[in-house]
PyMOL Python script that loads the backbone (N, CA, C, O; Angstrom):
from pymol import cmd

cmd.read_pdbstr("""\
ATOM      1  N   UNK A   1       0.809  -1.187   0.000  1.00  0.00           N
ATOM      2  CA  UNK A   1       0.000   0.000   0.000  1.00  0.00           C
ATOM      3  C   UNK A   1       0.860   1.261   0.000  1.00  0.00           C
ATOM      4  O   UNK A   1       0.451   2.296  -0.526  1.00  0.00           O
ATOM      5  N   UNK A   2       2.114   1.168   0.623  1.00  0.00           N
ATOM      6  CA  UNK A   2       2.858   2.297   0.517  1.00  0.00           C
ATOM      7  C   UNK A   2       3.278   2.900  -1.033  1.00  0.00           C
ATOM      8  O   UNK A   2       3.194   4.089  -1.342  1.00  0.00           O
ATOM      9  N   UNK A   3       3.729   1.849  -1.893  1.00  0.00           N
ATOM     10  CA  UNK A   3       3.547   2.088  -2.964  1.00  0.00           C
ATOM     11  C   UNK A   3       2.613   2.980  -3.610  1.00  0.00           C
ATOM     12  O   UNK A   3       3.021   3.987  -4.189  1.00  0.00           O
ATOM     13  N   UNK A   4       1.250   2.649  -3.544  1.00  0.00           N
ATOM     14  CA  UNK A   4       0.203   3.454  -3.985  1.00  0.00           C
ATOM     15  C   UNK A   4       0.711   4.976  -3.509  1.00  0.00           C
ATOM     16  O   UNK A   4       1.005   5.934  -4.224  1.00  0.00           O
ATOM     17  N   UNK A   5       0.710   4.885  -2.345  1.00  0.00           N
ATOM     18  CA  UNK A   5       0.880   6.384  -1.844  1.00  0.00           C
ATOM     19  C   UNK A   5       1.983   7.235  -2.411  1.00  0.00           C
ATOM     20  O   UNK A   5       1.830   8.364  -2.879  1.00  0.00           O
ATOM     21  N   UNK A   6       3.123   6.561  -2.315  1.00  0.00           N
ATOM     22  CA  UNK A   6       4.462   7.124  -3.139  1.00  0.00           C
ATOM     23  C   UNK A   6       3.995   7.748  -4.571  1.00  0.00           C
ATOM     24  O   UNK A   6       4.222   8.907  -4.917  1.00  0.00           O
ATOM     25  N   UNK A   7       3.355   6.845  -5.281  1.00  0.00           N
ATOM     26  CA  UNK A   7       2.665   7.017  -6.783  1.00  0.00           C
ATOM     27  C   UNK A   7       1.550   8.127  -6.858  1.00  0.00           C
ATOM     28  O   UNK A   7       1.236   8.644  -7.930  1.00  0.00           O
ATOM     29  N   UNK A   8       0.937   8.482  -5.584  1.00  0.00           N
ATOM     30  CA  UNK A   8      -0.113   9.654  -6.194  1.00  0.00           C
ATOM     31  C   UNK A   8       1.001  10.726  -5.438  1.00  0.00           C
ATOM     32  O   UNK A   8       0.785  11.880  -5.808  1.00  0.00           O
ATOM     33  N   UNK A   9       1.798  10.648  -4.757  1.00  0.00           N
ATOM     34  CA  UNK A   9       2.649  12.121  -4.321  1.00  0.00           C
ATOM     35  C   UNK A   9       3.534  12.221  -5.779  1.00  0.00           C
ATOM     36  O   UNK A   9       3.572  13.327  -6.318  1.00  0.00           O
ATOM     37  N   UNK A  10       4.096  11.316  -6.288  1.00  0.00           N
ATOM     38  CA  UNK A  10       4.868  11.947  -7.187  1.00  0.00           C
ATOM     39  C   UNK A  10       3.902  12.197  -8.363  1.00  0.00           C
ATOM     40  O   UNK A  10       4.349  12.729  -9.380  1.00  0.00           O
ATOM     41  N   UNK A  11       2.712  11.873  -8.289  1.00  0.00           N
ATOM     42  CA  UNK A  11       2.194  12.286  -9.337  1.00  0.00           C
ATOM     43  C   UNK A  11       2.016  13.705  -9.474  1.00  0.00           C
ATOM     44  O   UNK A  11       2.530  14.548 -10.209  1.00  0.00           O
ATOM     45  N   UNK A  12       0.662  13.762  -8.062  1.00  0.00           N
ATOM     46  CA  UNK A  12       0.507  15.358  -7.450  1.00  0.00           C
ATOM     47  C   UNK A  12       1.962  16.354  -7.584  1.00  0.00           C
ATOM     48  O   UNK A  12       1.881  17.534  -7.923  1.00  0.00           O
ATOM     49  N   UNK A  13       3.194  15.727  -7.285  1.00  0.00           N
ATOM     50  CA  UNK A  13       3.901  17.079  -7.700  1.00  0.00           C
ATOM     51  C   UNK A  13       4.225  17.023  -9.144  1.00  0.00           C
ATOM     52  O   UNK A  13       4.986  17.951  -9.420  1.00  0.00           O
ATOM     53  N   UNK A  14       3.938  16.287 -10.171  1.00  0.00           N
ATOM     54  CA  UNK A  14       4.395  16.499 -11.673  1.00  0.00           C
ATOM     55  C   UNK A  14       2.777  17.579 -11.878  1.00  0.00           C
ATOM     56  O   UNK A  14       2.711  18.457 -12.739  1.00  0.00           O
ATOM     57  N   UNK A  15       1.979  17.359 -11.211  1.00  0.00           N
ATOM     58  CA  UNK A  15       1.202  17.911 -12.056  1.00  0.00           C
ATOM     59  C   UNK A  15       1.235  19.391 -11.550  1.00  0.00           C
ATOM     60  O   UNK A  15       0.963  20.340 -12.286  1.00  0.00           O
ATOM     61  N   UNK A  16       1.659  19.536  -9.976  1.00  0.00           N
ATOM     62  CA  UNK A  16       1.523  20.762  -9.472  1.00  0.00           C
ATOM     63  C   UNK A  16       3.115  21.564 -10.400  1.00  0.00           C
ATOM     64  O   UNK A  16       3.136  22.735 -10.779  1.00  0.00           O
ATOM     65  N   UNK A  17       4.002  20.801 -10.534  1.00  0.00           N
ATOM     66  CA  UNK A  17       5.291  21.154 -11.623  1.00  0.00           C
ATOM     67  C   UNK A  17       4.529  21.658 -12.941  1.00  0.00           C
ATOM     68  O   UNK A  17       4.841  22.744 -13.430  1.00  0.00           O
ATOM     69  N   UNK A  18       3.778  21.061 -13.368  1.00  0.00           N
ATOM     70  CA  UNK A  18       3.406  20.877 -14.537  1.00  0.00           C
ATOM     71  C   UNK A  18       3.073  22.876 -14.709  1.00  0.00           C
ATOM     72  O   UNK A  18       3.537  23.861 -15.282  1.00  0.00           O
ATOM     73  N   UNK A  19       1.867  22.445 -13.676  1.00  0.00           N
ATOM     74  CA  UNK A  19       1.279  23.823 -13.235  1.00  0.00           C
ATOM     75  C   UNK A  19       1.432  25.250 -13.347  1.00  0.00           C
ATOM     76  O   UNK A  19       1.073  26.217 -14.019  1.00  0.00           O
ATOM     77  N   UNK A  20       2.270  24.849 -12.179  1.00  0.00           N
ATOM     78  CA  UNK A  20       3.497  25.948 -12.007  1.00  0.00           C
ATOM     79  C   UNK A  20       4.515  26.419 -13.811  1.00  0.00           C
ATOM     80  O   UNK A  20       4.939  27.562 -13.977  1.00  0.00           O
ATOM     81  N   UNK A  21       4.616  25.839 -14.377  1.00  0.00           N
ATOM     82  CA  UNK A  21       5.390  26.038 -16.157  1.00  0.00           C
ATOM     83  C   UNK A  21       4.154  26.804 -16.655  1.00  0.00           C
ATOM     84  O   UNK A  21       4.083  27.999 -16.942  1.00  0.00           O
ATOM     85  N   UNK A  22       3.187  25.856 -16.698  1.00  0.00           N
ATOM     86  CA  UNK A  22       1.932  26.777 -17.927  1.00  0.00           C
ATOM     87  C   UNK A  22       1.642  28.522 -17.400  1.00  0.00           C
ATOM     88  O   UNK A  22       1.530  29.556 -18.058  1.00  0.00           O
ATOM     89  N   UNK A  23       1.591  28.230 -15.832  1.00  0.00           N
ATOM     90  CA  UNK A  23       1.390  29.702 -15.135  1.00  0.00           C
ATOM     91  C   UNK A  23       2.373  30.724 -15.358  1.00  0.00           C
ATOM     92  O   UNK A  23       2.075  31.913 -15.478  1.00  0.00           O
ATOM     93  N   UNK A  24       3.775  30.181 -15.426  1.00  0.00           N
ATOM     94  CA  UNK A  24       4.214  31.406 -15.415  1.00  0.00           C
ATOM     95  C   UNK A  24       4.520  31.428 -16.981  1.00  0.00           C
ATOM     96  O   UNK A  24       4.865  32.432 -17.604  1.00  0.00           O
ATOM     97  N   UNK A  25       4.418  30.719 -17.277  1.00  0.00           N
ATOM     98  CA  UNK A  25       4.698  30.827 -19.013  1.00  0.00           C
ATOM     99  C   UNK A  25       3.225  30.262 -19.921  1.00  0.00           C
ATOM    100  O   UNK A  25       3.268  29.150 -20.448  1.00  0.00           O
ATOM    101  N   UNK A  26       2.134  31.010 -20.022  1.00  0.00           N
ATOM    102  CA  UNK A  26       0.945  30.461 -20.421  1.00  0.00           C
ATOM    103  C   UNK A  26       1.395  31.037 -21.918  1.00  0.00           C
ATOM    104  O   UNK A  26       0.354  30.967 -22.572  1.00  0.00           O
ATOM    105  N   UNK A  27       2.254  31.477 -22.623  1.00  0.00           N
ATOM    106  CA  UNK A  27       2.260  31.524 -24.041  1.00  0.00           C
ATOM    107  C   UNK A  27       2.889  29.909 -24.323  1.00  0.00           C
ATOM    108  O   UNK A  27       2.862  29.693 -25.535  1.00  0.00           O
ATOM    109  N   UNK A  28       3.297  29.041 -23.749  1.00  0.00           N
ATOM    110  CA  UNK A  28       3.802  28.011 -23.939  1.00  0.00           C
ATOM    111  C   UNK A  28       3.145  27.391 -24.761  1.00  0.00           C
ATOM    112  O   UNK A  28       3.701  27.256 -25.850  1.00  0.00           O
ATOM    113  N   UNK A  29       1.818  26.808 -24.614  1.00  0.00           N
ATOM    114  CA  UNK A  29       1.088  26.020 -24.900  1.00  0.00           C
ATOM    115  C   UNK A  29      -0.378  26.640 -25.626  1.00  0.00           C
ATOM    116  O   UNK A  29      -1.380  25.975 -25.887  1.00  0.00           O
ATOM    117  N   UNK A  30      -0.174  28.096 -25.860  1.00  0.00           N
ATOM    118  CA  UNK A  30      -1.082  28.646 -26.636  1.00  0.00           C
ATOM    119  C   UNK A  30      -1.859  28.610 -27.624  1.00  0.00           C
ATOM    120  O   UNK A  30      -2.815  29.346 -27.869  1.00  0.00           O
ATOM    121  N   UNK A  31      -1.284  27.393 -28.439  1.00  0.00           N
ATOM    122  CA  UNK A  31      -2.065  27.114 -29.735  1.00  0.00           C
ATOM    123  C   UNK A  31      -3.366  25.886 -29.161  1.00  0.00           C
ATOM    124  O   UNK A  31      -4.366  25.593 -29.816  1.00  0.00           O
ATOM    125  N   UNK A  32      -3.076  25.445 -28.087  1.00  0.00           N
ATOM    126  CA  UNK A  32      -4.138  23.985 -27.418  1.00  0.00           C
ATOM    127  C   UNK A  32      -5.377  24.884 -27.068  1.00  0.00           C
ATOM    128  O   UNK A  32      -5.590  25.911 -26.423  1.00  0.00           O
ATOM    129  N   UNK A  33      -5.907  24.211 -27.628  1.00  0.00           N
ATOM    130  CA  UNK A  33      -7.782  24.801 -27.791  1.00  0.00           C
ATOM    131  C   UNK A  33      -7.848  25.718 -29.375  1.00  0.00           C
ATOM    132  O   UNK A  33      -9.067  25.670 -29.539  1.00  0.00           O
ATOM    133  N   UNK A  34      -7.652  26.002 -29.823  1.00  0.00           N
ATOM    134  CA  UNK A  34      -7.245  27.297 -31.256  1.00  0.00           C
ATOM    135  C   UNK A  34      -6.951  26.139 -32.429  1.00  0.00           C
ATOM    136  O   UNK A  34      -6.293  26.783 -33.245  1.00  0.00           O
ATOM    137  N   UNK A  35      -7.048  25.109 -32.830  1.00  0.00           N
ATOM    138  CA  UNK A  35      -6.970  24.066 -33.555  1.00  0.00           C
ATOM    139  C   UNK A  35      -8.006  24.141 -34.654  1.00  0.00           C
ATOM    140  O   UNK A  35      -9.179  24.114 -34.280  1.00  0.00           O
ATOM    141  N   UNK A  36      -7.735  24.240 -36.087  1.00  0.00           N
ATOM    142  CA  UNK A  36      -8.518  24.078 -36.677  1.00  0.00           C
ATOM    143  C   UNK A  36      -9.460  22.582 -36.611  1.00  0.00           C
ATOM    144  O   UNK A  36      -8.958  21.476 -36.413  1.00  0.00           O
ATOM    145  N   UNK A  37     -10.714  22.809 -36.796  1.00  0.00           N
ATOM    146  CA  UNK A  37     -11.661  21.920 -36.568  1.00  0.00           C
ATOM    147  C   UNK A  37     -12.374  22.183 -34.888  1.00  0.00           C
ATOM    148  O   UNK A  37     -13.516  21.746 -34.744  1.00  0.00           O
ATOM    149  N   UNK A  38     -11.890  22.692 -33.992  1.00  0.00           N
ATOM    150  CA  UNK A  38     -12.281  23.101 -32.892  1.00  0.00           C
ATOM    151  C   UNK A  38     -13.590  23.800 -33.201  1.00  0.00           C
ATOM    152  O   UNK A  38     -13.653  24.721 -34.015  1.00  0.00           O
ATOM    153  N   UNK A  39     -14.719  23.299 -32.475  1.00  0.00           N
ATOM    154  CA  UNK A  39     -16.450  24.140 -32.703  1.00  0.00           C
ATOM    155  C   UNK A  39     -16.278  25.518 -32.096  1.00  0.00           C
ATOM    156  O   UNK A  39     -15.875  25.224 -30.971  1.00  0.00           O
ATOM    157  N   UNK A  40     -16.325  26.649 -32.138  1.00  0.00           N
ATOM    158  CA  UNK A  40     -16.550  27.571 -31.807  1.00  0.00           C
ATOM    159  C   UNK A  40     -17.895  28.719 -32.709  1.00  0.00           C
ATOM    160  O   UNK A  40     -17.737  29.075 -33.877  1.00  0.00           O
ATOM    161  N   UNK A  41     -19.100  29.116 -31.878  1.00  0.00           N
ATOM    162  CA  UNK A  41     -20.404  29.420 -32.467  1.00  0.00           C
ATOM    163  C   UNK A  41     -20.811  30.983 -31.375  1.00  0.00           C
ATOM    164  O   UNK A  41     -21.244  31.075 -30.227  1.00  0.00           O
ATOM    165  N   UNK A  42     -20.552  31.668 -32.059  1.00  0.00           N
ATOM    166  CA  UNK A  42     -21.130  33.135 -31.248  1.00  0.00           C
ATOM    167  C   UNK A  42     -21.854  34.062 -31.718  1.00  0.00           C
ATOM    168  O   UNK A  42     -21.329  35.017 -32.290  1.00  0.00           O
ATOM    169  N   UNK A  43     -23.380  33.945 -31.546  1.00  0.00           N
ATOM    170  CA  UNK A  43     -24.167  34.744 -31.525  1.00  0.00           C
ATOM    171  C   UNK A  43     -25.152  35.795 -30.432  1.00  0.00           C
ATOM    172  O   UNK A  43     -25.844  35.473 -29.466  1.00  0.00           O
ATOM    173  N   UNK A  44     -24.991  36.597 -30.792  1.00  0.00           N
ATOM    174  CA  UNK A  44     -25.149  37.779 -29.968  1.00  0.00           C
ATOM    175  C   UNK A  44     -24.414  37.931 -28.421  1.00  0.00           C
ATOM    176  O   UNK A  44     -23.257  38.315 -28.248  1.00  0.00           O
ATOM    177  N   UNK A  45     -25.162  37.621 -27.584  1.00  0.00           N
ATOM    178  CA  UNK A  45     -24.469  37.202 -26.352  1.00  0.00           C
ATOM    179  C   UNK A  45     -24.049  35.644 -25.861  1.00  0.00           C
ATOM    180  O   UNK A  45     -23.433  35.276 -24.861  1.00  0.00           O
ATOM    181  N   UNK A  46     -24.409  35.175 -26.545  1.00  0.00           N
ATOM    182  CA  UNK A  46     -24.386  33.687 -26.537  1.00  0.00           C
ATOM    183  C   UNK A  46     -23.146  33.094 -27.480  1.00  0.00           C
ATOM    184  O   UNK A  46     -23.023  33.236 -28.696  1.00  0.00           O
ATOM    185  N   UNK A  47     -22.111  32.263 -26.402  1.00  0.00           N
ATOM    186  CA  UNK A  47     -20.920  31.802 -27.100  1.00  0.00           C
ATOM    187  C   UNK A  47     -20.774  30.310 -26.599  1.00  0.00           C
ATOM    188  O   UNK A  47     -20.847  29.952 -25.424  1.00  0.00           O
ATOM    189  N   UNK A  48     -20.511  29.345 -27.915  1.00  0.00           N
ATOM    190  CA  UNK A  48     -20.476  27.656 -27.224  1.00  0.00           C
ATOM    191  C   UNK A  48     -19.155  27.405 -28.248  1.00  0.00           C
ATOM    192  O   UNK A  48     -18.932  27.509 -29.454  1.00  0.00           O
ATOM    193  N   UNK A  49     -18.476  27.043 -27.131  1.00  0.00           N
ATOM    194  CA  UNK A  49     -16.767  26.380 -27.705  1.00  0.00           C
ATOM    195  C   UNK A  49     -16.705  25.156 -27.167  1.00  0.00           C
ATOM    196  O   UNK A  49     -16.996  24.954 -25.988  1.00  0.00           O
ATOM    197  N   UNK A  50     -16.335  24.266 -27.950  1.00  0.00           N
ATOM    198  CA  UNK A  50     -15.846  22.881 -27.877  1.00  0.00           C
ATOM    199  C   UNK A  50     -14.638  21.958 -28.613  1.00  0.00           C
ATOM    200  O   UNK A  50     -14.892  21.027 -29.377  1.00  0.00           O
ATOM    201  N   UNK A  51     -13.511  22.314 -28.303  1.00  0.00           N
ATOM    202  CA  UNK A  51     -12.340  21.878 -28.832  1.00  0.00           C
ATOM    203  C   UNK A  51     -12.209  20.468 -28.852  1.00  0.00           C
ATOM    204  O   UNK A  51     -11.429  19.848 -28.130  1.00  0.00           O
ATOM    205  N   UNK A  52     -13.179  19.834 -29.901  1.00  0.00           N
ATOM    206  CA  UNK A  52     -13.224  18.662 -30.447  1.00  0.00           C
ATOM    207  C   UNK A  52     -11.973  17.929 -30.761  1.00  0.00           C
ATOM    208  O   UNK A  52     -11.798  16.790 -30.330  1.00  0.00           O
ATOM    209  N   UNK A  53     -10.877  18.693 -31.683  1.00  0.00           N
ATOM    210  CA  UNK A  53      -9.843  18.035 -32.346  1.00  0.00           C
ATOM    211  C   UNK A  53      -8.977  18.691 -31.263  1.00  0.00           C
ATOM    212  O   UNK A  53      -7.867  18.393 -31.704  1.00  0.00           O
ATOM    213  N   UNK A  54      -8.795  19.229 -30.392  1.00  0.00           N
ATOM    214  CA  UNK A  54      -7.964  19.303 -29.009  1.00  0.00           C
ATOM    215  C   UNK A  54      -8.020  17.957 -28.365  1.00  0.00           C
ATOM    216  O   UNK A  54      -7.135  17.105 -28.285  1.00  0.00           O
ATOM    217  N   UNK A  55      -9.134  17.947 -27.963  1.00  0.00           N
ATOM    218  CA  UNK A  55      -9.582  16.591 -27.300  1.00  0.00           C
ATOM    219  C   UNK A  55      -9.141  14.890 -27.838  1.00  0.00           C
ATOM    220  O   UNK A  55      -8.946  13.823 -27.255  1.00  0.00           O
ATOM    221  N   UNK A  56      -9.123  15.389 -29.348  1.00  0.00           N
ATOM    222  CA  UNK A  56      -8.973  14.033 -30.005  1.00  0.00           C
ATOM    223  C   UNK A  56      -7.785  13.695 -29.600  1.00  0.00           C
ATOM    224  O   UNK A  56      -7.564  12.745 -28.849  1.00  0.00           O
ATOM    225  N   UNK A  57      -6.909  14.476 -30.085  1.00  0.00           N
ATOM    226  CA  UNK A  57      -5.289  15.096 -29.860  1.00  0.00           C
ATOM    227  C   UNK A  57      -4.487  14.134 -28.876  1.00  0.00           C
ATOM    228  O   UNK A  57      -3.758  13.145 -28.956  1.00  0.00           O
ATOM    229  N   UNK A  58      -5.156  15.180 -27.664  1.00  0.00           N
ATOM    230  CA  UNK A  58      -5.136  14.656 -26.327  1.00  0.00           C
ATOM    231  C   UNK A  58      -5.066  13.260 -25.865  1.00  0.00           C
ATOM    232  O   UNK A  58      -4.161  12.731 -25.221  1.00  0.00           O
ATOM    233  N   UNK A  59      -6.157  12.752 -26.292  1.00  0.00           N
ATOM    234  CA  UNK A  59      -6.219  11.287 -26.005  1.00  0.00           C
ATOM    235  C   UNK A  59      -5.522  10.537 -26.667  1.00  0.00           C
ATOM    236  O   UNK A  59      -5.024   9.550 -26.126  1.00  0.00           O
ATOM    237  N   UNK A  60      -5.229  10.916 -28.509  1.00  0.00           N
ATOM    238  CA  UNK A  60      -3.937   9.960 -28.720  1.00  0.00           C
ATOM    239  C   UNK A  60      -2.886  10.020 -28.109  1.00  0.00           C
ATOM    240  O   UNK A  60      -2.303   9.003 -27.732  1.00  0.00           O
ATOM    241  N   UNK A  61      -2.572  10.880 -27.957  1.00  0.00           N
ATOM    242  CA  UNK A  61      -1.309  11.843 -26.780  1.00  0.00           C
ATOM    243  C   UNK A  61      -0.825  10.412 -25.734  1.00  0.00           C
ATOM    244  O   UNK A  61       0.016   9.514 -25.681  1.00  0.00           O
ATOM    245  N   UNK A  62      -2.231  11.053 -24.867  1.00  0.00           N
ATOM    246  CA  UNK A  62      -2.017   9.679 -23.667  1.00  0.00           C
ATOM    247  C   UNK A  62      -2.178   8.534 -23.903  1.00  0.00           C
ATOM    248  O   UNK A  62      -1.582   7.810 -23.106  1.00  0.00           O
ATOM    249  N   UNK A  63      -2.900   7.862 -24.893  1.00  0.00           N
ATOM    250  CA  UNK A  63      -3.172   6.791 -24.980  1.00  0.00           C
ATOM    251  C   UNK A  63      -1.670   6.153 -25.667  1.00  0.00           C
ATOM    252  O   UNK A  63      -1.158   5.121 -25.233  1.00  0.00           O
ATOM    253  N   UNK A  64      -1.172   6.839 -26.630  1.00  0.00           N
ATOM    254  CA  UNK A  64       0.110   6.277 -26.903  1.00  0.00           C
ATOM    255  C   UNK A  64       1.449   6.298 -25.461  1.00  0.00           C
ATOM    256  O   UNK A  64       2.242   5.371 -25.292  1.00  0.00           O
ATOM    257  N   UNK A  65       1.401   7.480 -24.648  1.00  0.00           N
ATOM    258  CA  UNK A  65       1.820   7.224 -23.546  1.00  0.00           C
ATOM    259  C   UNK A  65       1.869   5.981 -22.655  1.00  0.00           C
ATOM    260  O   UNK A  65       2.786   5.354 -22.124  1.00  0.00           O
ATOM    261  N   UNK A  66       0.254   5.834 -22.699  1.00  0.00           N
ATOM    262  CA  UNK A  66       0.148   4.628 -21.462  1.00  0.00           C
ATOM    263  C   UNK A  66       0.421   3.272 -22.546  1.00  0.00           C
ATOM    264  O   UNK A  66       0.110   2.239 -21.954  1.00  0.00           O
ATOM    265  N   UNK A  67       0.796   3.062 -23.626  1.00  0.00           N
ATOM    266  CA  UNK A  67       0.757   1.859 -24.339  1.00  0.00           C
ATOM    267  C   UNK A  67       3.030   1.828 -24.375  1.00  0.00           C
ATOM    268  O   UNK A  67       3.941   1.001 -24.392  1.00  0.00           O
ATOM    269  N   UNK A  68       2.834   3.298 -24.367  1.00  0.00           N
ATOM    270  CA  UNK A  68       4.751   2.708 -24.130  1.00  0.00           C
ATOM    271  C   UNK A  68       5.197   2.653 -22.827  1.00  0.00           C
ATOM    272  O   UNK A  68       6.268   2.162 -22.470  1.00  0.00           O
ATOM    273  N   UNK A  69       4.443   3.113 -22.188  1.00  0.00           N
ATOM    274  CA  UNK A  69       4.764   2.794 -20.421  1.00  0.00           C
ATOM    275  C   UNK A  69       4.257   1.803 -19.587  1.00  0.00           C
ATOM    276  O   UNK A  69       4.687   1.705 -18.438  1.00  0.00           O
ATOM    277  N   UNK A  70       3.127   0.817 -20.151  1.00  0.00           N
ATOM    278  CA  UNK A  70       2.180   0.154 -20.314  1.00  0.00           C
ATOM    279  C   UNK A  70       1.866  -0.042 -18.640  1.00  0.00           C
ATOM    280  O   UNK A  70       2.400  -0.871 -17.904  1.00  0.00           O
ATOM    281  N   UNK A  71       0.774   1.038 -18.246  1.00  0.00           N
ATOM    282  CA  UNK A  71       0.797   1.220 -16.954  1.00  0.00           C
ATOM    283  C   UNK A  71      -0.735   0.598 -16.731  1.00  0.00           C
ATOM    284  O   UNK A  71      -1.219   0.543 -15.601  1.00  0.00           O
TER     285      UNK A  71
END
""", "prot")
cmd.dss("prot")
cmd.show_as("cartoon", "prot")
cmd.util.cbc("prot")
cmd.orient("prot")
């Protein structure tokens, strides 16, 4: 069980690391969400965004991750 625990602290700090990069440098990663094919619809006061091909992205992203780390 200690294991487990070791595994969500080092997780929690990659992601709070992670964090901490996009914050102080948020031009880093500026083009994620802005993807052609991304839904974006604004009329009058009314705005609905849904970064479809972000999302797709994403999941090949990780999914090829977790298949070479095979966790």
């Amino acid at each position: 069980m200690q294991e487990i625990g070791k595994l969500v602290v080092v997780i929690g700090l990659l992601l709070v690391a992670i964090g901490v990069i996009l914050w102080r440098f948020p031009s880093l990663l500026g083009w994620v969400g802005k993807l052609p094919g991304d839904i974006s619809v604004q009329k009058g006061n009314f705005s609905f965004y849904f970064p479809i091909v972000t999302c797709v992205l994403v999941s090949i992203v990780l999914t090829l991750l977790v298949w070479l780390f095979r966790l």
